[in-house]
DOKOL-961411 format. One record per residue (C-alpha): x, y, z. Coordinates in steps of 0.1 Angstrom, whole numbers, padded with zeros to 4 digits, always signed. Example, Ala and Ser with C-alpha at 12.3 -4.5 7.8 and 13.67 -1.06 7.14 Angstrom:
<pts>
+0123-0045+0078
+0137-0011+0071
</pts>
This chain:
<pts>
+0655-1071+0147
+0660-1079+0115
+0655-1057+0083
+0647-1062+0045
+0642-1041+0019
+0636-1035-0020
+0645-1017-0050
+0615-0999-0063
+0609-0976-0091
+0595-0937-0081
+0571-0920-0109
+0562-0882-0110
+0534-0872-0129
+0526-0837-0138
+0491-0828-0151
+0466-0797-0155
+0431-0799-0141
+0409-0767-0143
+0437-0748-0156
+0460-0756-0121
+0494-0778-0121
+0495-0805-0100
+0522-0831-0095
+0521-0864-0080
+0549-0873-0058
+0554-0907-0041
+0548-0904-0002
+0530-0867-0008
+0501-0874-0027
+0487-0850-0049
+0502-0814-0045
+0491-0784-0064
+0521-0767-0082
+0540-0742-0055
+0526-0762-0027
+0556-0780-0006
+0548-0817+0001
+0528-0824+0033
+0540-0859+0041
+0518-0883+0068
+0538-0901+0097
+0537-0932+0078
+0568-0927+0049
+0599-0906+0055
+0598-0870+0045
+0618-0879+0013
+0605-0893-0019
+0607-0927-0008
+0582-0957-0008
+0587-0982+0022
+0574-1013+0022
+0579-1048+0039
+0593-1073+0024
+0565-1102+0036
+0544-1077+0017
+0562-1075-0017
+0591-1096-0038
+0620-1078-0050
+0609-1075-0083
+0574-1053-0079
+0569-1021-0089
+0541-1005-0073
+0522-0977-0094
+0520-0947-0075
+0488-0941-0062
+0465-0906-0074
+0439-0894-0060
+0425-0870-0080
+0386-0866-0080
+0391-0841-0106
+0398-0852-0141
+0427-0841-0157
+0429-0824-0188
+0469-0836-0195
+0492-0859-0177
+0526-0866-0182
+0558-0886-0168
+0583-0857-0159
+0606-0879-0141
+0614-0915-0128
+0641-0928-0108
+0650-0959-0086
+0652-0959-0047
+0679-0980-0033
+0673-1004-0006
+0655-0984+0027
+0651-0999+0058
+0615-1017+0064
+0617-1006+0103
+0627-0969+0094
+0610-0953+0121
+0581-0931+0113
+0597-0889+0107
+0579-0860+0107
+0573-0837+0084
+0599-0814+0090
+0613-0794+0059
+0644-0770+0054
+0634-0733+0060
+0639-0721+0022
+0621-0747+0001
+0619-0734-0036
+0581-0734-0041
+0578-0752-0080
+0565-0722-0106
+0533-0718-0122
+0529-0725-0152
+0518-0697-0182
+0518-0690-0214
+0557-0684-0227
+0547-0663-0254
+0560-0626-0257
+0548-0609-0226
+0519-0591-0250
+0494-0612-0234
+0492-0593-0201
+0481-0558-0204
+0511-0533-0209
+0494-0498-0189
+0511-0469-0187
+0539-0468-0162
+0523-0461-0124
+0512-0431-0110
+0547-0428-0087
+0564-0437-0121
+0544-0416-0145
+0574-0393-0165
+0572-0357-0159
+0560-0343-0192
+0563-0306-0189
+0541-0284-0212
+0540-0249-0210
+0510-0228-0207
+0497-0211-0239
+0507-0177-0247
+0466-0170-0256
+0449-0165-0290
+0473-0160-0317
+0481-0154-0351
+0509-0181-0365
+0538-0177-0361
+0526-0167-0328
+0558-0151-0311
+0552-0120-0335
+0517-0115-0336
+0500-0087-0317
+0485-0109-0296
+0518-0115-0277
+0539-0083-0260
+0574-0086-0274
+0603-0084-0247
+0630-0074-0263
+0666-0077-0256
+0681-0041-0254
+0710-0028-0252
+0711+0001-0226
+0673+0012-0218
+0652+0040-0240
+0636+0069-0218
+0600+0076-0229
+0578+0102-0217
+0538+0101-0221
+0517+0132-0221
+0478+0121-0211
+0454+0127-0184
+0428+0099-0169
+0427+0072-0202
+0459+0074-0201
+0465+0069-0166
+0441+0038-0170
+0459+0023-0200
+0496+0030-0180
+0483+0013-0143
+0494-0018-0132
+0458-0043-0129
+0440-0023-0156
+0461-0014-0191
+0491-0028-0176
+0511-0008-0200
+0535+0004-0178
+0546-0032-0168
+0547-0039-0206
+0570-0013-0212
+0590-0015-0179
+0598-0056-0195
+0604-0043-0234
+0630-0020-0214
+0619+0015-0218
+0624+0038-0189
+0587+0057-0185
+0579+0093-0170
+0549+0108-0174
+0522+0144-0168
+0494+0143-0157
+0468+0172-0146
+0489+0199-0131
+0519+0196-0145
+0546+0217-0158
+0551+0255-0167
+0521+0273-0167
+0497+0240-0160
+0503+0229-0190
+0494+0194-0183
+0458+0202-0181
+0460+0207-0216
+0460+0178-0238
+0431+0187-0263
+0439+0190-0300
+0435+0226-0303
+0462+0230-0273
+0491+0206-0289
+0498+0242-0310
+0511+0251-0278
+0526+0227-0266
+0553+0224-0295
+0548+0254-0313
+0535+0282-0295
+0557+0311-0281
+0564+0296-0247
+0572+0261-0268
+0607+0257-0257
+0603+0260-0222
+0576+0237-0225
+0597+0214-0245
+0625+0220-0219
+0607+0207-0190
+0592+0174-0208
+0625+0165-0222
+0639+0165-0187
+0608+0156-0167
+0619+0119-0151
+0589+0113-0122
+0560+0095-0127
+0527+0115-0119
+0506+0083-0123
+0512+0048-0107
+0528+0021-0126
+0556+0000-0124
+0587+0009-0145
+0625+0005-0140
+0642+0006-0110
+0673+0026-0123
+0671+0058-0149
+0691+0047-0173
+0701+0085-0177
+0700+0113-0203
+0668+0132-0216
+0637+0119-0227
+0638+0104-0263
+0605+0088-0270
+0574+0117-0266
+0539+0101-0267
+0508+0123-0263
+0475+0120-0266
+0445+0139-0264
+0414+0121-0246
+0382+0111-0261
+0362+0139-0260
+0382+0154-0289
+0365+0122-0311
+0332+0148-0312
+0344+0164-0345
+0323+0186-0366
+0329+0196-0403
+0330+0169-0433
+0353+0138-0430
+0373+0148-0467
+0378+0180-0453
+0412+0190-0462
+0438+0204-0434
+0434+0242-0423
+0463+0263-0431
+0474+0295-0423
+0459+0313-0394
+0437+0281-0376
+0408+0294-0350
+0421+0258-0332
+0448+0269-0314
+0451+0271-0281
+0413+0261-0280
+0397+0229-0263
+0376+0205-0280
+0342+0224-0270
+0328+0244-0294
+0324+0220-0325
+0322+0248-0354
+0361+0251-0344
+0370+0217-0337
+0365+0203-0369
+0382+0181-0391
+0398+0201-0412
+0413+0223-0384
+0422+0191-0361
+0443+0180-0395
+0460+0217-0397
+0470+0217-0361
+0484+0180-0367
+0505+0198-0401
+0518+0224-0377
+0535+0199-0356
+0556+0182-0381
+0577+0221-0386
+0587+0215-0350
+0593+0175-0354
+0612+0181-0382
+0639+0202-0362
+0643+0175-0336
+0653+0144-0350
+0667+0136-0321
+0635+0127-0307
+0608+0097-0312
+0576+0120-0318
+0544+0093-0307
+0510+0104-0318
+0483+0085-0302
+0448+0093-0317
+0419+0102-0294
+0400+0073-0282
+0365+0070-0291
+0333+0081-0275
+0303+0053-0264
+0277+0056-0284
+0256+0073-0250
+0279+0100-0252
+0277+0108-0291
+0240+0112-0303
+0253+0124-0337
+0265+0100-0359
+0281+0126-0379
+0305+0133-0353
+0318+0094-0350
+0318+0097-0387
+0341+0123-0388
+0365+0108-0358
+0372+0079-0381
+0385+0099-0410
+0405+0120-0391
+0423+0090-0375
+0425+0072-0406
+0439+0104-0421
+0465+0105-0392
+0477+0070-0402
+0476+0071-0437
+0482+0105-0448
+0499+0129-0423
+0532+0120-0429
+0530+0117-0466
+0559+0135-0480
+0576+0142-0443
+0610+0132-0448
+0623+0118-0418
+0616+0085-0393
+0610+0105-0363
+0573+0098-0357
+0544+0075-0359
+0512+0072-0354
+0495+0046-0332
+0457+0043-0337
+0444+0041-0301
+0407+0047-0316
+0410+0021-0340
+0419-0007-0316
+0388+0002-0292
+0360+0001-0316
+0358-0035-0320
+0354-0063-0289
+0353-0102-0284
+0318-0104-0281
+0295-0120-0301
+0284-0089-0325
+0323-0073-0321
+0310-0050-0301
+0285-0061-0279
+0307-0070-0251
+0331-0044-0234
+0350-0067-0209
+0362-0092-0234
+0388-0078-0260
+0397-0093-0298
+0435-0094-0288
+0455-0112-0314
+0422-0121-0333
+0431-0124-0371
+0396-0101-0376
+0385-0071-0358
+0401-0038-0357
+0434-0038-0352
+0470-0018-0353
+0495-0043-0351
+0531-0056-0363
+0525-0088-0378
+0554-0108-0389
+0575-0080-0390
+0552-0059-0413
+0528-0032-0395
+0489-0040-0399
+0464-0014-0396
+0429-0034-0402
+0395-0028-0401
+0368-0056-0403
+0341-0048-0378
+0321-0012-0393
+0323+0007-0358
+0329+0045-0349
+0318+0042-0314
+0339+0025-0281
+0338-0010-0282
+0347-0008-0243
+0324+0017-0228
+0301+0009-0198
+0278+0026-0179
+0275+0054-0192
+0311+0061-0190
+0337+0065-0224
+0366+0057-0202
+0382+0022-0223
+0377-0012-0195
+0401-0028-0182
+0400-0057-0214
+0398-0024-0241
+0431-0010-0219
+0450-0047-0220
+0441-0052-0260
+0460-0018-0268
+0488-0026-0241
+0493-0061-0267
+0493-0043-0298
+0511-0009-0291
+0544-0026-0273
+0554-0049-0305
+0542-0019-0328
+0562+0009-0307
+0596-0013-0309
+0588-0019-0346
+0591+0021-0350
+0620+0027-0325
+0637+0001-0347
+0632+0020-0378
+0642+0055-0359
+0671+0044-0349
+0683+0020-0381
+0680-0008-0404
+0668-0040-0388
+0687-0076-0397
+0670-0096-0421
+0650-0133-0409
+0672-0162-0410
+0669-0195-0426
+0663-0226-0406
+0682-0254-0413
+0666-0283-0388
+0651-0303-0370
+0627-0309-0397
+0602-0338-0402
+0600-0371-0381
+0627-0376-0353
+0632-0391-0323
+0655-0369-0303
+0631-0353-0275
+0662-0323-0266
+0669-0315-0308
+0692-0292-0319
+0679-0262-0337
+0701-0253-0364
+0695-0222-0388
+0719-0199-0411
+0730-0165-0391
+0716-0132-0405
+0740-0107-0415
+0741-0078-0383
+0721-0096-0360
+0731-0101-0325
+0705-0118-0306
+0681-0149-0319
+0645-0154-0305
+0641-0190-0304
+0601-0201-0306
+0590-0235-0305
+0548-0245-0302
+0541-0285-0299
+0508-0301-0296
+0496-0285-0267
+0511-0245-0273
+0542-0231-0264
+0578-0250-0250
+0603-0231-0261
+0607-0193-0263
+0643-0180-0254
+0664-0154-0266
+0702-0165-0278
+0730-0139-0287
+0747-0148-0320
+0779-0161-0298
+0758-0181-0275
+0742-0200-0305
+0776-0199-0318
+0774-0177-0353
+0790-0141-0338
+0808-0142-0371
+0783-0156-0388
+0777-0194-0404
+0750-0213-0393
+0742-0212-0360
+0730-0240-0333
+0720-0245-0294
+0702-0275-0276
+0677-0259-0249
+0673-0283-0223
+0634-0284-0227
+0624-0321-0229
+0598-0319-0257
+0560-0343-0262
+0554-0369-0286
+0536-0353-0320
+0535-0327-0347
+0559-0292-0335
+0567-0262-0355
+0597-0233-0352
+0605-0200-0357
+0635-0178-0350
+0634-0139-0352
+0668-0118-0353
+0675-0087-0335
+0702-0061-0331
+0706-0025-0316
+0685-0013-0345
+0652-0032-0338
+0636-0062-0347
+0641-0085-0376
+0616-0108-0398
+0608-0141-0383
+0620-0171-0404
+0592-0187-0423
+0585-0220-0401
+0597-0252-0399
+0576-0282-0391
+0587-0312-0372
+0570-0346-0355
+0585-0365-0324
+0578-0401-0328
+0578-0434-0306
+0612-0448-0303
+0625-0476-0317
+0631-0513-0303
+0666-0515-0283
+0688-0547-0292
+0696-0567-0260
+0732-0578-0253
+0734-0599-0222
+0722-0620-0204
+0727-0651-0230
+0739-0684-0229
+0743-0704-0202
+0748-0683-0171
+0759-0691-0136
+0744-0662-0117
+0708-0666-0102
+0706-0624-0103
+0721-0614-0135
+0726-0578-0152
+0709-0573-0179
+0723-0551-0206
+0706-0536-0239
+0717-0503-0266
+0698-0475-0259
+0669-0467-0278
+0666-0428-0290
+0646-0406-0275
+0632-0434-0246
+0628-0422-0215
+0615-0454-0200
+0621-0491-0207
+0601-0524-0198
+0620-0551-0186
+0599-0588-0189
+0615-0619-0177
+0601-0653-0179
+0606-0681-0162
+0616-0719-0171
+0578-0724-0170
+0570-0698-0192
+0560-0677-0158
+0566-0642-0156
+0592-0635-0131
+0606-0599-0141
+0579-0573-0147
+0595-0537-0143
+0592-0504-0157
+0631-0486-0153
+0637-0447-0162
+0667-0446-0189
+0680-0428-0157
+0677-0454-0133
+0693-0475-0164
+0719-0456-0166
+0715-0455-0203
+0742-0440-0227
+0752-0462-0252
+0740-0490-0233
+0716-0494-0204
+0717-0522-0175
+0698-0530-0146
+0702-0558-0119
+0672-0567-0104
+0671-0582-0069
+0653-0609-0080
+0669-0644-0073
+0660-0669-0106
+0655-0705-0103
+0676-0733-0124
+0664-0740-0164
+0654-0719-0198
+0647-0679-0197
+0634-0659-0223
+0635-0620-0218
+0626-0589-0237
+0626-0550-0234
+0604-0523-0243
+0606-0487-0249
+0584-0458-0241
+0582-0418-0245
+0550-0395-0242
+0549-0402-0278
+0540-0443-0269
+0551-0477-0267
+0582-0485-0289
+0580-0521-0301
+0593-0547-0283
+0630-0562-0283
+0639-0593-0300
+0640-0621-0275
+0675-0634-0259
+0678-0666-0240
+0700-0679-0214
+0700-0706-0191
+0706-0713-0156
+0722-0748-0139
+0696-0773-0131
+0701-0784-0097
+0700-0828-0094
+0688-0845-0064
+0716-0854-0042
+0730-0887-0033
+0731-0902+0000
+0756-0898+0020
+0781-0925+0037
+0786-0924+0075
+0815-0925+0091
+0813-0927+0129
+0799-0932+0154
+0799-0966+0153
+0806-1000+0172
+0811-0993+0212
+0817-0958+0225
+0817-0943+0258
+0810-0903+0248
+0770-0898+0254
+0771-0866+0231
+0790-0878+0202
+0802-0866+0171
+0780-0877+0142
+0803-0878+0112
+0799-0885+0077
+0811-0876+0042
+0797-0845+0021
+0769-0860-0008
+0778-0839-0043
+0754-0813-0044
+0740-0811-0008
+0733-0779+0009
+0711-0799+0038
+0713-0828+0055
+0692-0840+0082
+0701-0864+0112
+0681-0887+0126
+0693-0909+0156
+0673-0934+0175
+0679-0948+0209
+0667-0979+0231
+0634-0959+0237
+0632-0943+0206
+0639-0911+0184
+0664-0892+0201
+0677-0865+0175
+0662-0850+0141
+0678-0818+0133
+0681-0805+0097
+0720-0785+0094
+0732-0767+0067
+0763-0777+0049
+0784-0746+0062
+0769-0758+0096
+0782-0791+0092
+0812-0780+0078
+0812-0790+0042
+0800-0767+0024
+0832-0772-0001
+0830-0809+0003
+0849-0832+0021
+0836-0848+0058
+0809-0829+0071
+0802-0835+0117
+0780-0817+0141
+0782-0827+0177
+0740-0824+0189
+0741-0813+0223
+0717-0842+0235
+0729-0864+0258
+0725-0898+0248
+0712-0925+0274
+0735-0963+0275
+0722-0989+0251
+0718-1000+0211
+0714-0967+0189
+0710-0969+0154
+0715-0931+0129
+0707-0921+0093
+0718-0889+0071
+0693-0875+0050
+0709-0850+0020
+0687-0821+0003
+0687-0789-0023
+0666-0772-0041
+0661-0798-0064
+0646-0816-0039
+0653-0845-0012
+0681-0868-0014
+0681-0904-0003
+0687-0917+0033
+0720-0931+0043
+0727-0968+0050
+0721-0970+0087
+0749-0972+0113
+0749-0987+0146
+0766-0977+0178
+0762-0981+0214
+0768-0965+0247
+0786-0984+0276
+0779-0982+0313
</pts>
């Protein structure tokens, strides 16, 4: 047989229809971008146009045939080479391909990856942003205000003792007035009497007429004897779990409020001398009147006086309901004699050793919509309302809702609810230390905060403020958008200013994007400071990171790619596009996973393709998106068709019927496929790999096929390939088998 061939010139065109790439490939046809070739049984599965010589001269150039019913909306020439002489009798190959055929990319838009919508990072990926619950209504700054219970840290525990019957009992229980709990966590050690206790009964005497007795009356000191050293609890509530030891220190009592039915004249002035009040109950209004409730209160302070040793706690009687007082009078006169208590009692007594908390005063105004109108929700921490309260470290006794009666009576009953019980429990705490304080000694003065202060971008700051001369623990309080993050207590050496200076700590609290404010109140052994007049600061997005690496030209397909860390970004957007402006890298990374420091780097698995790449990173806290990096390029080799291959052997006359096939390496090659053809046709077409041909370094590359070949003419080819497509065919080399 004889052959011929001719030299012909291949053209690809690329062009868009409909918004789709397609090329045009001699031998394939039309193929829409991505698509491998699909080649028919009459051309080679190469890029290579057979035809006979009695059908063209050596000098045509065909034009590639497209069929495209579609019309396109842009064409162009991409690439054009020239085939070298192929056989005319080739015989007609299948369309068999290598297994790992780079598909060609689609093409997009290589502008900055803005065009695609940027949403938040996924669910699974969301960043925990922790916010704390708020500590309720409040007055700013809301740490001190009476709407929140102050815990204080103490040195050693304070043993109080509470004189009361049921209110009391109610305001003390854990579930209704909670007080107990409150105290138990502001570390005072509790006891209390109840109905039935002590020397003679005298816990069933708590009426105003009966305190005479109690601390002044003949059998006084025994009395006194037994409360100071009375440690059980004859009520249930929760307190320490340890008796911190020593007597009682802290005395409360209180009369219940059936002593608010006064008669006489509120201006009345206090009884002196002999007072029909003593030892009497609160029954028979022509002796329990104003003036003589005042006396009994004057005859106390000659027994207070003599025992400095003790915190003497007055709580005034709580108010009647309105069902169970007819006589406006009577309200009338409870209010001045409670107002009296507060304002006047103590003028010209010259010691620190009691107080008066205004338990009538809190309970005659409510949350409801007239003040007073609804008993089961309270006014607690309201900036109105009736009130008796330490308010940034001054005490506040207010009234703003004109009330004599219970605000939180029901049913018939003058017993306070459970939301009258829980509004005293906030205010009396904060007030009670503010008065142990001053008992015991001079309180440090507020500090001055130093920073963070107006925008920044650190989500852990450092809170910096100047010490305060004597105090030994800092109460660190921090509100952002949505309440309360921070509230800790620091001593001075853990904040680092025992010996005074400024001092600093770094809670570990990640903090929200927006507008925050701060506070810090001091504290040592002789109560509670001032807090620090505010400072405001704002957390805001972070900033765009400058990349580093990948750039240039690169020779790894899956590079690391490095970038400075942005401040305060918690998450970073890694986009990657392609040679044809396609988006291959599309990843949101946590500064964790990026092991960010100074510098951040990732390595995703993804395996790029040959040519230009542009990529970008962006940043992200609960604040928002940061900007987006500056571009950086780099490229990747290109791969080139490879060229054919030479054969070596076999060739001429042989006698081994599963030969060798041997041939040497084409630059570039990672395939090559074999094709040999016998007397009765194809015998062998097997793709191999260059490692499986054994030149994967270059060199002479041989596979021994085990098919047995039959005697008779045989005629083989070696086809090369890579991802940059197929290769040409080899020369042909002839060989054949002897009987």
């Amino acid at each position: 047989m004889t052959h011929s061939s001719v030299s012909i010139q291949n053209v690809i065109y690329r062009f868009v229809i409909a918004g789709t790439l397609f090329l045009s490939l001699p031998g394939a046809g039309v193929i829409a971008a991505g698509q491998a070739p699909s080649y028919d049984e009459a051309t080679p599965p190469s890029e290579t146009a057979t035809i006979l010589a009695s059908e063209a001269s050596a000098t045509e150039t065909p034009s590639p045939t497209m069929e495209i019913t579609p019309t396109a909306t842009s064409v162009e020439i991409i690439a054009t080479y020239t085939l070298e002489a192929v056989p005319t009798d080739l015989p007609t190959i299948a369309s068999t391909l290598p297994p790992t055929l780079t598909p060609i990319p689609t093409e997009t838009s290589t502008d900055l990856p803005t065009l695609i919508p940027i949403p938040l990072p996924s669910a699974s990926e969301t960043p925990t942003i922790q916010v704390s619950p708020s500590p309720g209504p409040q007055i700013s700054p809301s740490p001190q205000d009476a709407g929140q219970v102050q815990l204080a840290p103490i040195t050693g525990h304070k043993k109080l003792i509470f004189i009361h019957h049921s209110t009391g009992e109610n305001w003390l229980t854990d579930g209704n007035g909670d007080l107990g709990i409150a105290l138990r966590d502001a570390g005072y050690f509790v006891s209390d009497t109840n109905y039935g206790w002590g020397p003679d009964s005298i816990g069933d005497r708590t009426d105003i007429g009966y305190w005479y007795d109690w601390f002044n009356g003949t059998s006084s000191s025994t009395y006194m004897n037994a409360l100071y050293t009375e440690y059980g609890q004859n009520s249930s509530y929760s307190r320490l779990g340890t008796d911190p030891g020593g007597a009682n220190e802290i005395i409360m009592f209180k009369s219940c409020f059936p002593n608010s039915h006064l008669g006489g004249n509120p201006s009345d002035p206090p009884t002196t001398g002999a007072n029909p009040l003593r030892g009497h109950d609160y029954s028979d209004d022509t002796i329990h009147t104003v003036g003589n409730a005042k006396g009994i209160y004057k005859d106390l302070l000659t027994y207070f006086a003599t025992r400095q040793d003790k915190l003497f706690i007055a709580i005034t009687a709580p108010p009647l309901g309105s069902f169970d007082e007819p006589d406006a009078s009577h309200a009338t006169n409870a209010r001045a004699f409670n107002n009296w208590l507060v304002n006047n009692w103590l003028t010209g007594y010259a010691y620190k050793n009691v107080a008066v908390f205004d338990f009538y005063n809190v309970l005659t105004s409510d949350g409801g919509s007239t003040r007073t109108n609804n008993p089961n929700v309270n006014d607690l921490g309201w900036s109105d309302g009736n009130h008796h309260r330490v308010v940034s470290g001054a005490v506040q006794h207010t009234q703003t809702v004109n009330n004599n009666y219970s605000a939180y009576a029901t049913g018939g009953d003058s017993h306070p609810t459970q939301a009258g019980s829980l509004k005293a429990t906030g205010e009396f705490v904060g007030w009670l230390n503010y008065y142990y304080a001053r008992w015991v000694g001079a309180a440090p003065p507020a500090s001055t905060l130093i920073s963070p202060s107006g925008s920044i971008s650190n989500y852990t700051p450092t809170y910096r403020w100047n010490s305060a001369s004597g105090a030994t623990q800092y109460y660190l309080w921090v509100n952002g958008p949505s309440g309360n993050r921070i509230k800790a207590w620091y001593t001075a050496s853990a904040v680092g200013c025992a010996g005074g200076g400024v001092c600093s700590v770094t809670p570990a609290t990640i903090l929200t994007g927006g507008a925050h404010q701060w506070w810090v109140q001091t504290w040592s052994s002789s109560g509670f400071g001032p807090w620090s007049a505010g400072m405001n600061f704002s957390l805001v997005v972070p900033p765009a990171v400058t990349l580093i690496s990948p750039t240039g030209s690169i020779g790894v397909n899956t590079p690391t790619y490095r970038w400075n860390s942005a401040s305060g970004a918690t998450w970073y957007h890694l986009w990657v596009n392609g040679p044809w402006g396609n988006t291959v890298i599309n990843t949101w990374y946590t500064a964790s996973q990026a092991g960010c420091a100074s510098t951040c780097s990732v390595t995703p698995a993804t395996t790029l393709s040959g040519g230009a790449h542009q990529w970008w990173v962006r940043t992200w806290n609960s604040a928002g998106y940061g900007p987006w990096s500056s571009p950086l390029s780099f490229s990747l080799p290109v791969p080139v068709l490879p060229p054919a291959a030479t054969l070596i052997s076999p060739s001429g006359s042989i006698t081994n019927h599963t030969p060798p096939y041997t041939w040497n390496s084409a630059s570039g090659a990672t395939w090559y496929y074999l094709w040999v053809d016998g007397p009765s046709g194809n015998r062998i077409k097997t793709w191999y790999t260059a490692s499986q041909a054994g030149c994967a370094s270059g060199g002479t590359c041989s596979v021994t096929p085990a098919t047995t070949l039959t005697h008779g003419a045989h005629r083989w080819w070696v086809q090369t390939w890579n991802s940059a497509g197929y290769g040409q065919w080899s020369a042909g080399m002839n060989f054949s088998l002897m009987v």
